[in-house]
C-alpha positions in Angstrom: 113.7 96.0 90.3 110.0 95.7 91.4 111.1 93.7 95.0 113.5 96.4 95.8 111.2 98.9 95.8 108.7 97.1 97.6 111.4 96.8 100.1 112.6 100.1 100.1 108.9 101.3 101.1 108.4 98.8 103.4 111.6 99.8 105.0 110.5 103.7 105.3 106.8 103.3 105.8 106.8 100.6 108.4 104.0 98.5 106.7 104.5 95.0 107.5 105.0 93.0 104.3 101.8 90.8 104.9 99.4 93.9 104.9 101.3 95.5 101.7 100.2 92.0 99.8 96.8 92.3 101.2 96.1 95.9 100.3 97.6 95.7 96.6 96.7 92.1 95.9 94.4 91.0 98.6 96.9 88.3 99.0 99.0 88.5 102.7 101.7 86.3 101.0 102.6 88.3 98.3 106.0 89.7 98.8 107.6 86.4 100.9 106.5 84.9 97.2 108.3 87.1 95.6 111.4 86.9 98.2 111.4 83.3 97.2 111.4 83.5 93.3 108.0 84.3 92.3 107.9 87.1 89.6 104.1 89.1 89.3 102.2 88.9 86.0 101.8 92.3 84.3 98.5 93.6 85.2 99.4 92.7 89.4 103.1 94.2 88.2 101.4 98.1 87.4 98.8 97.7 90.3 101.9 97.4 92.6 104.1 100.3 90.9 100.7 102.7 91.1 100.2 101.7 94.6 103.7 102.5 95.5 103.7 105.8 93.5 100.0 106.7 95.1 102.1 106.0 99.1 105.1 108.6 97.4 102.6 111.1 96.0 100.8 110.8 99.4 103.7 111.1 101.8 105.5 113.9 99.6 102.5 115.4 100.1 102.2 115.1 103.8 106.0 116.7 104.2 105.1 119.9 102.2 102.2 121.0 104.7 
């Protein structure tokens, strides 16, 4: 499930949830939408999973050096 990723990052990056929504979809209320029901067309839906897989590529990255 798309939320509980975004949760899961949010979680072990520290990002607060308004700046994630602003960053991915230049919209600050983003994820407390989608805490309350709403469910992200397609194209927003693979510009959040490549955003979260660019932050995992990014941080696994980090840890090897």
């Amino acid at each position: 499930m798309l939320l509980r990723r975004i949760e899961t990052f949010l979680r072990h990056s520290g990002m607060p949830w308004t700046k994630f929504g602003r960053l991915v979809a230049h919209d600050p209320r983003l994820v407390g939408d989608m805490r309350n029901g709403r469910v992200p067309r397609e194209d927003l839906a693979r510009r959040i999973e490549a955003f979260l897989e660019n932050q995992t590529q990014s941080r696994e990255t980090d840890h090897a050096l």
